[in-house]
TORKOL-4160 file (C-alpha; in steps of 0.2 Angstrom, whole numbers, padded with zeros to 4 digits, m for minus):
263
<pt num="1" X="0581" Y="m0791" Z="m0095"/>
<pt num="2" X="0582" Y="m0787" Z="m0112"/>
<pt num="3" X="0603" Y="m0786" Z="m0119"/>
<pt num="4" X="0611" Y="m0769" Z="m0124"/>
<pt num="5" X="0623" Y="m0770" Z="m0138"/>
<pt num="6" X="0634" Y="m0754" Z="m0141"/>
<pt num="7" X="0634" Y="m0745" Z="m0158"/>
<pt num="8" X="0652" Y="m0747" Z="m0164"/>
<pt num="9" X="0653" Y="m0735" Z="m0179"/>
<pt num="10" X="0657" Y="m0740" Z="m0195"/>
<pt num="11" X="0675" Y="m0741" Z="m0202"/>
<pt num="12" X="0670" Y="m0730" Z="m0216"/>
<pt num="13" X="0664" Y="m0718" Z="m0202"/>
<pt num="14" X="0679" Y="m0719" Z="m0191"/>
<pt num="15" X="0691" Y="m0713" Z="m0205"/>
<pt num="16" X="0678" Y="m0701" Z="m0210"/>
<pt num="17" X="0680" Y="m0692" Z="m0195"/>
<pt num="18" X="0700" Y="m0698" Z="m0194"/>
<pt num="19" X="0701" Y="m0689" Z="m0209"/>
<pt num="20" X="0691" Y="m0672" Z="m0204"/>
<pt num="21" X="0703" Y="m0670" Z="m0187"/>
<pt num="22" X="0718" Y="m0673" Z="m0197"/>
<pt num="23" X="0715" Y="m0661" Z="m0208"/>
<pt num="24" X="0709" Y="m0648" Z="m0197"/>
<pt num="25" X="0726" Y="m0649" Z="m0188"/>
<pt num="26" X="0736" Y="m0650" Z="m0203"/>
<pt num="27" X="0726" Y="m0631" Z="m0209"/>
<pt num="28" X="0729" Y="m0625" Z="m0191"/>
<pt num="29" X="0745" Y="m0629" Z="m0190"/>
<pt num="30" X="0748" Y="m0621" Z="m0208"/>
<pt num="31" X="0738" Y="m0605" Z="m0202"/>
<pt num="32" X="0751" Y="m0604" Z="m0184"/>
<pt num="33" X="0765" Y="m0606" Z="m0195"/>
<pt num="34" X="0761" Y="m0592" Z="m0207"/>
<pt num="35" X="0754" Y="m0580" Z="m0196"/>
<pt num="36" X="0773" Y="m0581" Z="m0187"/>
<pt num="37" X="0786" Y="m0580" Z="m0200"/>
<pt num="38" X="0776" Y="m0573" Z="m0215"/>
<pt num="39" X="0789" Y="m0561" Z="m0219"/>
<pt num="40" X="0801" Y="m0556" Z="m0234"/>
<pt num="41" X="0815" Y="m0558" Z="m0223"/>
<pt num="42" X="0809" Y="m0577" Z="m0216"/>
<pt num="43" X="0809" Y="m0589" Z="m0231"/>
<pt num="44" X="0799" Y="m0604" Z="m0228"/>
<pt num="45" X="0806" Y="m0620" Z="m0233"/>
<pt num="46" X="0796" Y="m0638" Z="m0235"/>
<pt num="47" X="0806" Y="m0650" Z="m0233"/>
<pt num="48" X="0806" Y="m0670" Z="m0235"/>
<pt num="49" X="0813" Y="m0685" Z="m0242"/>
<pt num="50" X="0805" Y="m0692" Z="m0261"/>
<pt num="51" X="0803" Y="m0712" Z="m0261"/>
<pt num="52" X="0819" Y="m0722" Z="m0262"/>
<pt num="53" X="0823" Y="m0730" Z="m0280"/>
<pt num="54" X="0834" Y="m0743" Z="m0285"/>
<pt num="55" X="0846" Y="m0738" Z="m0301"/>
<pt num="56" X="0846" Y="m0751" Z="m0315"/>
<pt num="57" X="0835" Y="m0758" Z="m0330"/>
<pt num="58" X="0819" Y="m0760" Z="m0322"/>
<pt num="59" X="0803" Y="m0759" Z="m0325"/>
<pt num="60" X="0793" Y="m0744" Z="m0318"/>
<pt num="61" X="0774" Y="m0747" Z="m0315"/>
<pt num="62" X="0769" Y="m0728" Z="m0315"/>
<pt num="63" X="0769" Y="m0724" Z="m0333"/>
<pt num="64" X="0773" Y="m0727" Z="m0349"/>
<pt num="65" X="0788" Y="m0718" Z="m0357"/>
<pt num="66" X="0788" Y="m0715" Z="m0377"/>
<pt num="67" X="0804" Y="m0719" Z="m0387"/>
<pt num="68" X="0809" Y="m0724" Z="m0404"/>
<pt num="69" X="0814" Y="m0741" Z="m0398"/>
<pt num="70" X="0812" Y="m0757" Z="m0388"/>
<pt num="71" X="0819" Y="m0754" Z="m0371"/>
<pt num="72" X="0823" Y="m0770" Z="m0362"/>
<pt num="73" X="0819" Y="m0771" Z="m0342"/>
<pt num="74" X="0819" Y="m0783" Z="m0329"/>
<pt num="75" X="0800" Y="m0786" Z="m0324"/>
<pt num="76" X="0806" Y="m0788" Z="m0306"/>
<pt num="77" X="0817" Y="m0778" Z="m0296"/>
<pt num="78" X="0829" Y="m0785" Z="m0285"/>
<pt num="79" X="0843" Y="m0775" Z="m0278"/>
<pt num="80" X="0855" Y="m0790" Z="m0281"/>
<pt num="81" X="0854" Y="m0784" Z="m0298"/>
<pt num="82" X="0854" Y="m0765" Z="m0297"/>
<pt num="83" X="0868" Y="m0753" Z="m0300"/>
<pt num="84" X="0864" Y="m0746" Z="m0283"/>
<pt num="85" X="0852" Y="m0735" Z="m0276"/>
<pt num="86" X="0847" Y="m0717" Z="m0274"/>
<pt num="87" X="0839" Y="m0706" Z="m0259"/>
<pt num="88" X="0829" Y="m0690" Z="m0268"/>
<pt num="89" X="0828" Y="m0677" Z="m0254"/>
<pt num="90" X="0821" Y="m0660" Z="m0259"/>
<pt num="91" X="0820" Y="m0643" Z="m0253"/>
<pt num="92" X="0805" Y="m0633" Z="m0259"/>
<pt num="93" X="0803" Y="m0613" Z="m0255"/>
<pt num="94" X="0785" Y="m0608" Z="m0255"/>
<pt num="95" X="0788" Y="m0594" Z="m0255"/>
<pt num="96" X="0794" Y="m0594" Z="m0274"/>
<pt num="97" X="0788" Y="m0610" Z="m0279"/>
<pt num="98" X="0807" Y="m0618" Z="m0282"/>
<pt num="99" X="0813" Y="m0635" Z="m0279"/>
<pt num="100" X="0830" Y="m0640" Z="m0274"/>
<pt num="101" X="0834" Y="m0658" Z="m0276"/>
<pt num="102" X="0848" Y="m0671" Z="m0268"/>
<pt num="103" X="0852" Y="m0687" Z="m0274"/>
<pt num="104" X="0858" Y="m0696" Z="m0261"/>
<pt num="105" X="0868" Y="m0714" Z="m0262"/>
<pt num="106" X="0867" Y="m0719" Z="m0246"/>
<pt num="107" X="0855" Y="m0719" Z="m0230"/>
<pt num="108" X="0841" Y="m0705" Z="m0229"/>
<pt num="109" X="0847" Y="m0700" Z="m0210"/>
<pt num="110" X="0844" Y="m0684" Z="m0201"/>
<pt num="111" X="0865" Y="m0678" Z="m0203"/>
<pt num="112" X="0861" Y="m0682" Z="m0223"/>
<pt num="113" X="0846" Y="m0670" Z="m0222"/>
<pt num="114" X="0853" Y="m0656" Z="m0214"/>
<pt num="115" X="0869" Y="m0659" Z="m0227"/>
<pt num="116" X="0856" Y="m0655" Z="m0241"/>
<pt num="117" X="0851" Y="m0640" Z="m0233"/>
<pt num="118" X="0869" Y="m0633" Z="m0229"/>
<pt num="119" X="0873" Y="m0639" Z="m0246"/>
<pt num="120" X="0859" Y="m0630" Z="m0254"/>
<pt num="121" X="0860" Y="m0614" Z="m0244"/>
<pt num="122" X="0875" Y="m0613" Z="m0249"/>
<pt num="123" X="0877" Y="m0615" Z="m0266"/>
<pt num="124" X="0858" Y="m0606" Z="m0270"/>
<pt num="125" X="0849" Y="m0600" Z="m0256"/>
<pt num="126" X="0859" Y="m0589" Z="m0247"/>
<pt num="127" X="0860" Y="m0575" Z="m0265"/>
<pt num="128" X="0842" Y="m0578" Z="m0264"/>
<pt num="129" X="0840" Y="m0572" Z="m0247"/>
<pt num="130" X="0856" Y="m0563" Z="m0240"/>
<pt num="131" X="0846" Y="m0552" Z="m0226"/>
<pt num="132" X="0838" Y="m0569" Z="m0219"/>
<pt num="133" X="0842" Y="m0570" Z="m0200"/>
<pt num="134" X="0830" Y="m0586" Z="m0199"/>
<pt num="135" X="0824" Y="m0597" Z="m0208"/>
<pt num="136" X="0807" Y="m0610" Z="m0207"/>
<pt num="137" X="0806" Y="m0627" Z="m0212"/>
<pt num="138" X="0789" Y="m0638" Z="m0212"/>
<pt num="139" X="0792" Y="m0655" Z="m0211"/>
<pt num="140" X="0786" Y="m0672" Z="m0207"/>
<pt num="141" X="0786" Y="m0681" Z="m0188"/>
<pt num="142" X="0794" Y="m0695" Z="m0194"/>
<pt num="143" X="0810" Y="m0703" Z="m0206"/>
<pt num="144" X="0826" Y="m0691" Z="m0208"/>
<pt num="145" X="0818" Y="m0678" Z="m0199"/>
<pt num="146" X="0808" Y="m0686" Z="m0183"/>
<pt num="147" X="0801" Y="m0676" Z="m0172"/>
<pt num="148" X="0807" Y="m0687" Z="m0157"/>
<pt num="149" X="0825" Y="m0690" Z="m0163"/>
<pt num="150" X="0839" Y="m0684" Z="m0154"/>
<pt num="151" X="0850" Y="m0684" Z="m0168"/>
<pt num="152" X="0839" Y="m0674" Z="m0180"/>
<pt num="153" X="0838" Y="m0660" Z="m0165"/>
<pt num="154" X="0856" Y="m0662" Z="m0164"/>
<pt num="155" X="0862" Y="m0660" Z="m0181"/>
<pt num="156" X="0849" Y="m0646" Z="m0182"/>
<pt num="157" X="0859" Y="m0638" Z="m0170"/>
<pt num="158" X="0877" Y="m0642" Z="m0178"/>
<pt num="159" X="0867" Y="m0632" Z="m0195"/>
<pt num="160" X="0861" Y="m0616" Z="m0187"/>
<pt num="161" X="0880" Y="m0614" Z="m0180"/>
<pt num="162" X="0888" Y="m0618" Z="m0197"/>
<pt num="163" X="0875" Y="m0605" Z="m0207"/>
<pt num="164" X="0873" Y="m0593" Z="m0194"/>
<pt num="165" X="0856" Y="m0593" Z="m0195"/>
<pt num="166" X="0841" Y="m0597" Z="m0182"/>
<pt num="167" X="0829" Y="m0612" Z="m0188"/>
<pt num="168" X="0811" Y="m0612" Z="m0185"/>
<pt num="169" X="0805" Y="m0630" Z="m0187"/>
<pt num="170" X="0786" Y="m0634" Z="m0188"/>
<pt num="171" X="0784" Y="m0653" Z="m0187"/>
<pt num="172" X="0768" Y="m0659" Z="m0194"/>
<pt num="173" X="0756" Y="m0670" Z="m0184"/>
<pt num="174" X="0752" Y="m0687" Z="m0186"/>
<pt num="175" X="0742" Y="m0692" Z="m0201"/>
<pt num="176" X="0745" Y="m0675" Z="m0209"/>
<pt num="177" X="0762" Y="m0677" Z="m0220"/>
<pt num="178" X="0752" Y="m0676" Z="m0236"/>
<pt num="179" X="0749" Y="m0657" Z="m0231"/>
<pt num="180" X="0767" Y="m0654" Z="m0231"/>
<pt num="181" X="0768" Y="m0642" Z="m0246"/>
<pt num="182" X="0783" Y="m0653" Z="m0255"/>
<pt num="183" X="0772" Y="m0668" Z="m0258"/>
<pt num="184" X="0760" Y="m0659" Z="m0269"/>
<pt num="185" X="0770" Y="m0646" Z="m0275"/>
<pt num="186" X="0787" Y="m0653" Z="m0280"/>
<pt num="187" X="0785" Y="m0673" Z="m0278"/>
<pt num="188" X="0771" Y="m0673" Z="m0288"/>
<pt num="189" X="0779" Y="m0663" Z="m0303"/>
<pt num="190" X="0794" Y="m0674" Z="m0301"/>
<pt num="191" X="0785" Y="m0691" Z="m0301"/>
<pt num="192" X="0774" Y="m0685" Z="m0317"/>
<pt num="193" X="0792" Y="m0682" Z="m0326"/>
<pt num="194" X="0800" Y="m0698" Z="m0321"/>
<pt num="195" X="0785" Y="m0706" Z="m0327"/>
<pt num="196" X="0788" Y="m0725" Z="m0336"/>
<pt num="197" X="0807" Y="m0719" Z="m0336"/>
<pt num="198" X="0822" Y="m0730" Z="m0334"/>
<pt num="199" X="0837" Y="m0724" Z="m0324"/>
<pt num="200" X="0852" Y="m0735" Z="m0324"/>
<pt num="201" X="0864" Y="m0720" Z="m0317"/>
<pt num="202" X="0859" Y="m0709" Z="m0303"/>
<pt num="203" X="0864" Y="m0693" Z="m0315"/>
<pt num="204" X="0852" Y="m0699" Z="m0329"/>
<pt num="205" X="0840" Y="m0697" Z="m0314"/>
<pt num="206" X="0845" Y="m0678" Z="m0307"/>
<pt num="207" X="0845" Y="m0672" Z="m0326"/>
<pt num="208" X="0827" Y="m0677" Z="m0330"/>
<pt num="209" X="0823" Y="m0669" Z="m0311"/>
<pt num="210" X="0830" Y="m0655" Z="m0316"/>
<pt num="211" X="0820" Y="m0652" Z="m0333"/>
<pt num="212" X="0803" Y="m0651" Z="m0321"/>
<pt num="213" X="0791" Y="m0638" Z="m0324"/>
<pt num="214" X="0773" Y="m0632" Z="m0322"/>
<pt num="215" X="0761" Y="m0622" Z="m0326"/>
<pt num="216" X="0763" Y="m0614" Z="m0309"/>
<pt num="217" X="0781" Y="m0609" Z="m0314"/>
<pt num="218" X="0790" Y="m0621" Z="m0305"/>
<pt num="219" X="0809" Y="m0622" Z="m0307"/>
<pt num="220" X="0819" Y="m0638" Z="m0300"/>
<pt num="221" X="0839" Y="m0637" Z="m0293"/>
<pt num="222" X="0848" Y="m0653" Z="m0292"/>
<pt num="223" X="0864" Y="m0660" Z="m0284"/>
<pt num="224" X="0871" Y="m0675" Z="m0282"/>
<pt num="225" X="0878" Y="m0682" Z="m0264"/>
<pt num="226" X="0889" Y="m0698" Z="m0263"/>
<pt num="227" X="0892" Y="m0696" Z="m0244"/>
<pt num="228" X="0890" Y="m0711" Z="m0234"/>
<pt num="229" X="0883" Y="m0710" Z="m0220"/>
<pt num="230" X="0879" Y="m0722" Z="m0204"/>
<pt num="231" X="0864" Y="m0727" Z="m0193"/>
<pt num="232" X="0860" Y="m0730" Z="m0174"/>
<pt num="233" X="0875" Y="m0717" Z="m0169"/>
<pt num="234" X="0874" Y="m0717" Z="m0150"/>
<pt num="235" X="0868" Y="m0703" Z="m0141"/>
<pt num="236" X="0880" Y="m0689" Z="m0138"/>
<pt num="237" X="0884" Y="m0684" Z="m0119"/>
<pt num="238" X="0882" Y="m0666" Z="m0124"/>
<pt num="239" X="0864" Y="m0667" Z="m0130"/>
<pt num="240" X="0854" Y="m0661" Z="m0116"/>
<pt num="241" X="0867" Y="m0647" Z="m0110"/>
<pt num="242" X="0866" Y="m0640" Z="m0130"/>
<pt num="243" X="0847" Y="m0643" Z="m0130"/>
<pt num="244" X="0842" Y="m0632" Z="m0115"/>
<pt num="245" X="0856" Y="m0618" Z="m0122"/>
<pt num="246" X="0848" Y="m0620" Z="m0140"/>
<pt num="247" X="0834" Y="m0623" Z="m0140"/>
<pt num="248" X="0818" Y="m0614" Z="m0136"/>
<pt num="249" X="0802" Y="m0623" Z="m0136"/>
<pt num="250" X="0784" Y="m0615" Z="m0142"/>
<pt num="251" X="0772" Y="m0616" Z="m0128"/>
<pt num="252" X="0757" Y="m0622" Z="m0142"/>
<pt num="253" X="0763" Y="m0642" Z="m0146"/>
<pt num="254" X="0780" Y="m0639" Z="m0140"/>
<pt num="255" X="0785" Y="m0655" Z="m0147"/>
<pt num="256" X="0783" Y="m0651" Z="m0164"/>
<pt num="257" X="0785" Y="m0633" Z="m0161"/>
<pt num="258" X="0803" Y="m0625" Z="m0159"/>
<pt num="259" X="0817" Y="m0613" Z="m0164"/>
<pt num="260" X="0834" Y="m0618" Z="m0165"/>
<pt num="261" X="0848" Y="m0605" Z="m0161"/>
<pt num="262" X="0862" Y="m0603" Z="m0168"/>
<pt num="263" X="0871" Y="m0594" Z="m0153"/>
């Protein structure tokens, strides 16, 4: 009797297709979130924290800075010898294509990034839209703002109480962070400017950030925040009492899907 062997598709095949359904529910999921809150009285905010840097004299390997002389850098980076670190969490509106930028000193946790965007509301978005009654954010599943973290829910809820305002949060799906506006529409812009640059202090940082522009007439905010916050916090008692009083789950994806209430 002769021997079957099963076709196992290719690698390049398996990704292929990886890449198709991926992508397929990132523009879904872009389509459901517009089609709800498109709205002038909705703003919707992407949000999501940059890639950690280490402040000192170091050498940067994407790009080259011009100046008129030698700058002299460490070909390796070890913290040991850094002047610190810093987290860049940024806040872009989509709807006007601006960016609002935190720089951060100590660990990118979920109460840091619902700081940035009290702190940002605060001090810029709230003039911008003083009739808003809810807000949407897009974000990632995972880091700061996880879509299985308890904290990040939590803190959510300590925001919409604090601002007064109801949150609509979209979480992204796996393998579909690059979709999130932020990445290519602010990180990018920001990653271009800080090219080959040097940053021994976290303001030398935050001013070139803030001197970002593009052709599509985008304007960068910054702010710095020296907070320090802590991990692995134990679950609060209250959680679930304040969960099913606050918030209300979509029936599509409810685990990425749901509105926060501030009452």
């Amino acid at each position: 009797m002769p021997l079957i062997c099963p076709v196992i598709p290719s690698t390049e095949v398996v990704m292929s297709f990886r890449q198709e359904s991926t992508s397929k529910r990132a523009e879904s999921a872009n389509r459901e979130v517009e089609g709800r809150v498109r709205s002038p009285s909705t703003p919707i905010f992407s949000m999501d924290t940059k890639k950690k840097e280490i402040l000192g004299p170091f050498r940067r390997d994407n790009g080259t800075a011009y100046c008129t002389e030698l700058v002299k850098v460490n070909d390796h980076d070890y913290s040991t010898f850094s002047n610190g670190k810093m987290v860049p969490h940024g806040i872009y509106d989509v709807m006007r294509n601006t960016g609002y930028m935190t720089f951060g000193v100590s660990h990118d946790t979920a109460e840091f990034a619902c700081d940035c965007l009290v702190e940002q509301w605060e001090k810029h978005l709230r003039y911008v839209y003083p009739s808003a009654k809810c807000i949407c954010i897009l974000c990632d599943g995972g880091g700061s703002n996880n879509a299985r973290s308890w904290q990040f829910k939590w803190c959510l809820m300590e925001t919409a109480k604090r601002l007064g305002l109801d949150i609509r949060i979209a979480h992204y799906p796996p393998y579909c962070s690059k979709w999130n506006p932020i990445e290519h529409m602010l990180f990018s812009q920001i990653s271009r400017v800080w090219s080959g640059a040097v940053f021994n202090t976290i303001e030398e940082a935050s001013d070139m950030a803030a001197k970002t522009t593009a052709k599509t007439g985008l304007t960068v905010f910054t702010t710095i925040n020296r907070n320090i916050y802590e991990t692995k916090k134990e679950r609060n008692p209250l959680f679930e009492s304040e969960c099913d009083r606050h918030i209300v789950k979509d029936e599509i994806l409810p685990k990425w899907n749901y509105l926060v209430k501030c009452n």
